[in-house]
Each structure stands twice: as C-alpha cells, then as structure tokens.
C-alpha atoms as one frame of an Amber mdcrd trajectory, in Angstrom:
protein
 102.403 120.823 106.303 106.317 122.237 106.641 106.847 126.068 105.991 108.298
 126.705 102.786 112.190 127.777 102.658 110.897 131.499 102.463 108.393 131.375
 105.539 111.554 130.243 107.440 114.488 133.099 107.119 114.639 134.213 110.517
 117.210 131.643 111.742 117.148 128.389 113.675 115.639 129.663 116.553 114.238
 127.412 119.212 117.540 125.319 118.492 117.987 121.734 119.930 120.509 122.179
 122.639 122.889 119.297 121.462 123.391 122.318 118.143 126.954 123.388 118.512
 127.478 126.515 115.772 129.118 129.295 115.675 128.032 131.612 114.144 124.595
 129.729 113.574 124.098 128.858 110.123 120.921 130.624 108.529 118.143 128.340
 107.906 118.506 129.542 104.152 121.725 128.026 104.239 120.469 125.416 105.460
 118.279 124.961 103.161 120.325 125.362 100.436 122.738 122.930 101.503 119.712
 120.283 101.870 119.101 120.808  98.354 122.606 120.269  97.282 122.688 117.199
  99.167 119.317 115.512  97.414 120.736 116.556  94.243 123.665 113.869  94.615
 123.456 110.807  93.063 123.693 109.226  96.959 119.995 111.181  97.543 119.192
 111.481  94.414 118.337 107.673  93.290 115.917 107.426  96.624 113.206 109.253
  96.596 112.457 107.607 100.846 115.826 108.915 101.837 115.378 112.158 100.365
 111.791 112.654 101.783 112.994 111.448 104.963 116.124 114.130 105.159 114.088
 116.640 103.762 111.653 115.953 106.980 114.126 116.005 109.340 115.891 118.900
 108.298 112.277 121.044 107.726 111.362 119.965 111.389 114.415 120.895 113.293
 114.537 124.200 111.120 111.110 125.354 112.256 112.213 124.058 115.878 109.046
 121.289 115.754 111.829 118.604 117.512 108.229 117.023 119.517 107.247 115.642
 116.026 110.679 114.179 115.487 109.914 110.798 117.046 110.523 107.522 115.389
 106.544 106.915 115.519 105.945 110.120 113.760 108.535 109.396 111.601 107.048
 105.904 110.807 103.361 107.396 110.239 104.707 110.753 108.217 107.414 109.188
 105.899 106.433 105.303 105.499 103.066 105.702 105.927 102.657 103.226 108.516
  99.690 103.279 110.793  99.258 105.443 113.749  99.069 102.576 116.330 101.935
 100.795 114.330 104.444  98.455 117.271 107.823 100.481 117.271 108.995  97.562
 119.028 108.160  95.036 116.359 108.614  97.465 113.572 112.552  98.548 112.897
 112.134 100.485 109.612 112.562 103.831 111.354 115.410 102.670 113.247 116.749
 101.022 110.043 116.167 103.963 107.906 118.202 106.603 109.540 120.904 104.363
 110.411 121.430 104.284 106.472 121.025 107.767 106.073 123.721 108.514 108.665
 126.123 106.570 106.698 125.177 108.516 103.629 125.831 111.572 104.940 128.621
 111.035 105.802 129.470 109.148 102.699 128.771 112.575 101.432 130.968 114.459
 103.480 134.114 112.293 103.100 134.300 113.676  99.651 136.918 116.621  99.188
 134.746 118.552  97.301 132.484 118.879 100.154 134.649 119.404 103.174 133.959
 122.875 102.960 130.303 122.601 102.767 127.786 123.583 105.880 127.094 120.499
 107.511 124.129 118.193 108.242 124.357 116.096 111.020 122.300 112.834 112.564
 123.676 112.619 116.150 123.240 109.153 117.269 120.256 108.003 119.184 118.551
 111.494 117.725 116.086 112.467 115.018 117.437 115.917 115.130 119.618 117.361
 113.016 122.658 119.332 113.588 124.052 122.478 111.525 127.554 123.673 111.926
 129.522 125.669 109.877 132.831 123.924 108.034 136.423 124.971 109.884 137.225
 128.716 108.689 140.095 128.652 106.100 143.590 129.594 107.523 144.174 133.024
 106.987 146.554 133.790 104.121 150.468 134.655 104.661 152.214 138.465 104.818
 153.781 138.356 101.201 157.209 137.993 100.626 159.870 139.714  98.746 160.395
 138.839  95.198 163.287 136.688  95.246 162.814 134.498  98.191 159.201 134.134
  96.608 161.026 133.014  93.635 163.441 131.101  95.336 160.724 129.099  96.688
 158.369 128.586  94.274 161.063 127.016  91.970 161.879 124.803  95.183 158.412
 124.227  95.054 157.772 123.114  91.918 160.784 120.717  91.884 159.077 119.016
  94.632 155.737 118.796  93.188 157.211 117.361  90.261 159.190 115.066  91.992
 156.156 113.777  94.156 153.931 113.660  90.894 156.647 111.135  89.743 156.705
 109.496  92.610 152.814 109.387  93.053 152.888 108.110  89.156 154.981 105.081
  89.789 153.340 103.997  93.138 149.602 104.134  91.413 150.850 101.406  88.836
 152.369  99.354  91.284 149.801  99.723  94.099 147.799  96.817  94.694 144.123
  97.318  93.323 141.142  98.136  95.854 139.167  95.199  96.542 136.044  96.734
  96.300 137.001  97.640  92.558 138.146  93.547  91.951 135.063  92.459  93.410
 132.982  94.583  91.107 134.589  94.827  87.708 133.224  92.003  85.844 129.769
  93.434  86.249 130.964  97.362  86.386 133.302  97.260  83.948 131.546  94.864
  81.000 130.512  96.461  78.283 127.053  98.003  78.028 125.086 100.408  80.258
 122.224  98.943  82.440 122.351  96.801  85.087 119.633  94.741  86.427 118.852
  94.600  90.262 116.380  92.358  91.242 114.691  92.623  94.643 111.507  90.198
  95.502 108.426  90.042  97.440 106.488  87.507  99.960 104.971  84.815  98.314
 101.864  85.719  99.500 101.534  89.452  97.503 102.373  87.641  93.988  98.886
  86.992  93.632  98.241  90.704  93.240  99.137  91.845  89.379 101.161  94.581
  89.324  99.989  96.110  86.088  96.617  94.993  83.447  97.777  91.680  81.526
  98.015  93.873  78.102 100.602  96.167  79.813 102.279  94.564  82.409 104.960
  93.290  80.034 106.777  95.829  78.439 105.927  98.725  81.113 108.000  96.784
  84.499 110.775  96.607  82.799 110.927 100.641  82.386 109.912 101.853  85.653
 111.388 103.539  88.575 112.153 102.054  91.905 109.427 104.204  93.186 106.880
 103.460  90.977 107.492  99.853  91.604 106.932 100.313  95.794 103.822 102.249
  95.052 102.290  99.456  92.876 103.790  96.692  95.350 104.321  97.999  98.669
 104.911  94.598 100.012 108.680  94.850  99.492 110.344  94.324 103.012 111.592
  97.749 103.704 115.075  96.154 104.092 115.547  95.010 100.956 114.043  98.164
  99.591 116.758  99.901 101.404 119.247  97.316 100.363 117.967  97.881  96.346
 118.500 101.988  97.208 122.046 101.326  98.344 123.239  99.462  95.177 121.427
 101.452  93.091 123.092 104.577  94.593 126.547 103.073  94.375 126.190 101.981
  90.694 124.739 105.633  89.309 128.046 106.686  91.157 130.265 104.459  89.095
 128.394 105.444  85.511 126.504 102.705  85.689 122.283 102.994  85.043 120.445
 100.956  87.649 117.308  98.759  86.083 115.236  97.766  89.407 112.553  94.943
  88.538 110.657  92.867  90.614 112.182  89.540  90.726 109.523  87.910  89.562
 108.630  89.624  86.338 112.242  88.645  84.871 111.564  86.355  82.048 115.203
  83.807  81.255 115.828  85.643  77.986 116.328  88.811  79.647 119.105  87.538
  81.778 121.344  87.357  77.997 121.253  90.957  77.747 122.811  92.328  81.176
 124.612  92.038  84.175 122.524  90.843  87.309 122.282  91.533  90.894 119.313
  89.656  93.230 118.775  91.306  96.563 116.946  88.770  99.398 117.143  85.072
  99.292 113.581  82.998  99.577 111.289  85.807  98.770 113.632  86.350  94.932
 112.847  83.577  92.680 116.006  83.876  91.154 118.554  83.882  94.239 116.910
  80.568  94.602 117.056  78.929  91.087 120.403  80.481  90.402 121.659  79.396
  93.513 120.370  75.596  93.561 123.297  74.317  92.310 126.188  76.047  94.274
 128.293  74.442  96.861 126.532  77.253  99.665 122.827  77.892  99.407 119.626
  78.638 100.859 117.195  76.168 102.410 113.946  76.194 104.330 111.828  73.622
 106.112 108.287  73.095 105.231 106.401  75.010 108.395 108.663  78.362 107.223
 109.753  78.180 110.946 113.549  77.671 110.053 115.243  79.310 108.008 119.173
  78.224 106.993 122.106  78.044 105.132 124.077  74.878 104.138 126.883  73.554
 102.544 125.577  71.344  99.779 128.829  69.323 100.243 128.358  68.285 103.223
 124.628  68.928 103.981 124.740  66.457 107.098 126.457  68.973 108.605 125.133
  71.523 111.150 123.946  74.603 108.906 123.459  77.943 109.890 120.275  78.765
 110.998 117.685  81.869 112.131 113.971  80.821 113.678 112.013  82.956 111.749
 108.946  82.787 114.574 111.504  84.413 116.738 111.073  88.264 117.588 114.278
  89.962 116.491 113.318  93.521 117.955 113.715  91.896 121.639 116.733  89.789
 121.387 115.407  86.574 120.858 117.313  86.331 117.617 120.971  87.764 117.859
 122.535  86.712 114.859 121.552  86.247 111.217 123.333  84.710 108.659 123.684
  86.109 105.108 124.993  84.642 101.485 127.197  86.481  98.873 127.740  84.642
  95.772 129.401  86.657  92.520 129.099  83.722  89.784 129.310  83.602  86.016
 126.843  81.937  84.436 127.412  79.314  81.846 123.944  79.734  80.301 123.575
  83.838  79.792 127.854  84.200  79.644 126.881  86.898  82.052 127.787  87.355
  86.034 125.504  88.023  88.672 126.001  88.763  92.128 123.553  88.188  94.712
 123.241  88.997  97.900 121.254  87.699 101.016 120.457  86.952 104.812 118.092
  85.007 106.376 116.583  87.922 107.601 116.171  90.957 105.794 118.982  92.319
 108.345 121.117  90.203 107.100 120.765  91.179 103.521 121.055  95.388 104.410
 124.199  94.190 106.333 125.851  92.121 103.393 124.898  94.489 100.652 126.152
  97.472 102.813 129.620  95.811 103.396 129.710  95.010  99.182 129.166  98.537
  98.427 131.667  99.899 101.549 135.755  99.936 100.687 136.760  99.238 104.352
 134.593  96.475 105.151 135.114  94.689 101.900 138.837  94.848 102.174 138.573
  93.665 105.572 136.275  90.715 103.989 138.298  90.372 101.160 141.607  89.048
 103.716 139.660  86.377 104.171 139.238  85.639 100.311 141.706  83.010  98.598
 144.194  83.506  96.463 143.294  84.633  93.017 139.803  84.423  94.227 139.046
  88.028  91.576 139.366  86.041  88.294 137.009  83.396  90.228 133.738  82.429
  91.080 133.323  83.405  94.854 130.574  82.323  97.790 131.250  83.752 101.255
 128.664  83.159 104.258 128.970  85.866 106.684 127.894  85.808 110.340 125.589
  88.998 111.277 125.640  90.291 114.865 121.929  91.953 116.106 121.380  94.645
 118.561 117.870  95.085 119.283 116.503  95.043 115.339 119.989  96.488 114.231
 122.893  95.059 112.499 126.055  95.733 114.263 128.855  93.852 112.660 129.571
  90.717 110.480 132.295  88.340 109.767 132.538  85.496 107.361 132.495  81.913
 108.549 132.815  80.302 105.003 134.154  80.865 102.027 134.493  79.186  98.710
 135.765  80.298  94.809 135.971  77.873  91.847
C-alpha cells in the first residue's frame, strides 16, 4: 500500500539522482499536478495508464525507486504473475513507452507549458519533477506618451497580423490528420464504435448470462470489458485506449465492444473502427473483398498480407512461432484501410499488424499529426474524398516498435 498525499508532505527526499530541480517541487505539488494530469481526457479514458502513472509517481515520491522495476511493475499494475518471463512478456516495456508519448502529448499543449512537470526518462521507471522556466521578469514602466506611442504601434500590428493570420488559415492547406478523419469525425451523430477482438480460443467463455449479455455489452466501459475478458492482447488494449483517447479529444464519445458481440444491424447506426486483424471478426469479413488483406495458413505458423490482385506474388509475411522479444522477428507488417461501405452507407477504418506491434504502431501513427503527414506524402492524389488501403512496414527493436514506412498503397 502507497502513503496517501497527506502522509507524504515532507518533500521528495531520498530523490533519484537523475532529478534535476530547482527549487525541488513539493511532493504536494506533485501530487496535485498528477491529479490534473488523470483528469485529462488523454488519462482520463484509461483507467491502466492512469493506475500505472499514479504508481510511478506514488513510488518515486516516497523514494521506493527498488520497487520500480518492470517485473514489479508487471505483477503490481497488470497483474501478471510473479515468475512472469520479462523477456517473453513486453507489456511493461510497451506500456510506458505509450505513456511517455502521452505525457508529453500533454505537455505540448500551451495551456500547460507552465505546469510542474512529470517526466519518464528513457530506459527508467522513475519519474522526474522539475519546475516550468520562471516567467521573465516584467519591464521598468515607461512614460505616458512613449507608452502610448507604442501601444497604438502595437495594436496596428496586431491587427495587421490578425489579417494576415485570417487570410493564410483559409488558404492553408488542411492537416492530413484532419482529412484522414473527417468522414467518421465529422458525420453527424455522437458515438463511435471501436471494435477490438480476442483469440479464438477465449470466445468460448460468455462474457455475460444469455438473458443479459445482449443489451448490457453494448453499454459498458472499456474496463469493464478487460475485467470480464482479460484475454485481450494488451496491445490492442493499448491500441483501443489510444483511439479512444484521441476521439473524447475531438467531441467524439468512444463505444468499445468486443468484436464479436457486434450484430450486422448495428453497423447502420454508426461510424466504425476495428483494432487487430485475425483475432476481429470483422477486420476479416469487411476486409475479404479489398484489393490488400489479411491471410493465414492453416498451422497459424504464418501469418501475411497480400495483394488480392496479384496474390501469386510474394506477400508480406511475420512467423508467428518466432520469438519477437529476442530478435528473431524484426519487422511486422500492418494494414490501414478507411472504406465506405456500400451496405451500412457508413465508413469504417480499421487498423492492423500481423503482430499486435504492428497494430499499436499503425494506430499510433493514425492518431499522431507528424507521422500521418509524413504517411500521407505517400498518399495519391485526391486520395481524402477516396477509399484508401496503405500497408506499412514496422521496424522491431527487441519487443518494441521503432519506426514504419508504407510499402503499398491503394485508393478507389
């Protein structure tokens, strides 16, 4: 059990020496930063990410750095066993790679450049506190009418570059992060559907009593669906948390479901979005048809991507009986498809790897403005009013995703 915030007032002492601060930031601060952070809607949505921040934070407050190890972390936070294989077993790893890039997600916003900051140094579990720069001091004033003088020159130029910012908005070229997601953002209506799946093998568990399962899926949590089927690979789950993060921050409500509880009819009402290819039933019917999809041998041993147009062709392939953790697999390969059905008139995007690397490495370049408008050079022309495919290549590092680059890509 962590101290409460008011058993811990007395500072950070017993600091790790990588902390850089001064002055050093009370741990009440600190604490009351960490609570502003969960509260955003890029915590907020996740209740792992927030437990696992919260963790961090609570440990290196109290100065217990010896039980921030990634096999402590596994046991405490994702409840994994206590002789669970690190080496075989990424979701640590994973985890605070993610919540990294949300903090500083977080921090890139203006309204929180002034804010104490919490830091993940790389290859650390411990987190840093530093203050924000101190504000320059104010000028001497100055005398009446060379303040006027100035502030009149002042105003003409802020007017002049509000003009100027004006006419450059309407003719500046629209993000492609904001093309790419408008005709499921920006249709009418407020839910969107994001589908994740699970391993064949766990569908033989019911998730709910037959007389209830029907009605109550469909209105639960993300949460409450992991704790009633904790067989969701953890990066998909983390993959679902991402999307779902980045549509609550575009005003949009996120609906997770279990892929395979989605009945047809329901795909009428709402925009859709399938995370992970052969364990989500409906990445693979929705996606038998289209000129790029996923295909698997009958031992499970292959996994691959091909072009349906030309499936003599060489394909791009992961063997799943390979270890990923220790090399033996060093790239993945992942699918993007943003298609309009005919059937429902509605458009779903899915996204998926081979691996479930793949798929946190796809979906995390969808929901990112850089990467997808380095993706999106590679697009054709007109490609936003279009159906689009795009097969990326994934690079691994020892169980991590380190960068991708599309090696296909198709819009009709």
């Amino acid at each position: 059990m962590t101290k409460s915030h008011s058993e811990s007032t007395n500072g950070l002492e017993n600091r790790h020496p990588s902390m850089v601060a001064s002055p050093t930031p009370e741990s009440a601060a600190v604490y009351q930063q960490l609570d502003k952070i969960v509260s955003d809607p890029l915590f907020s949505t996740s209740k792992r990410f927030t437990s696992l921040l919260r963790f961090i934070v609570e440990r290196t407050v109290e100065g217990h750095h010896d039980s921030l190890k990634e096999r402590i972390i596994g046991i405490e936070i994702f409840g994994r066993t206590p002789d669970y294989d690190t080496s075989i077993d990424a979701s640590v790893r994973v985890a605070v790679t993610e919540l990294r890039k949300r903090l500083h997600t977080y921090y890139q916003n203006p309204a929180h450049e002034h804010e104490l900051r919490i830091e993940l140094p790389t290859r650390s579990y411990v987190a840093e506190f530093t203050h924000p720069e101190l504000s320059p001091k104010p000028r001497p004033k100055r005398r009446w009418a060379t303040w006027k003088l100035r502030t009149g020159i002042s105003l003409a130029v802020v007017i002049l570059l509000l003009a100027s910012w004006s006419v450059r908005r309407q003719l500046a070229p629209v993000p492609t992060i904001d093309k790419f997601w408008t005709p499921l953002i920006g249709t009418p209506g407020k839910g969107i559907i994001v589908a994740v799946g699970t391993p064949p093998a766990e569908r033989q568990q019911p998730l709910l009593p037959p007389e209830s399962q029907s009605g109550a899926v469909a209105g639960m949590s993300l949460d409450q669906i992991v704790a009633l089927q904790p067989a969701i690979p953890f990066n998909d789950l983390a993959a679902t948390d991402s999307v779902c993060s980045f549509l609550g921050m575009h005003g949009r409500e996120c609906v997770p479901r279990l892929a395979q509880t989605i009945v047809p009819s329901e795909l009428r009402s709402a925009p859709l979005i399938l995370i992970g290819g052969a364990r989500n039933d409906w990445t693979m019917r929705l996606g038998v048809n289209l000129r790029y999809r996923f295909v698997h041998d009958p031992t499970g041993t292959f996994h691959s991507i091909e072009d349906s147009s030309n499936p003599a062709a060489q394909s791009w392939t992961v063997n799943m009986k390979a270890r990923i953790e220790v090399d033996q697999v060093t790239k993945d390969y992942a699918l993007i498809n943003r298609v309009l059905d005919p059937g429902t008139g509605q458009w779903w995007v899915g996204v998926a790897g081979l691996t479930g690397l793949g798929t946190l490495a796809a979906e995390q370049a969808l929901v990112d403005s850089k990467d997808l408008a380095a993706l999106g050079e590679h697009f054709p022309r007109g490609w936003e009013h279009k159906n689009l495919q795009v097969v990326l290549e994934v690079n691994i590092l020892r169980g991590i995703p380190s960068d991708l680059r599309p090696v296909a890509v198709y819009s009709w």
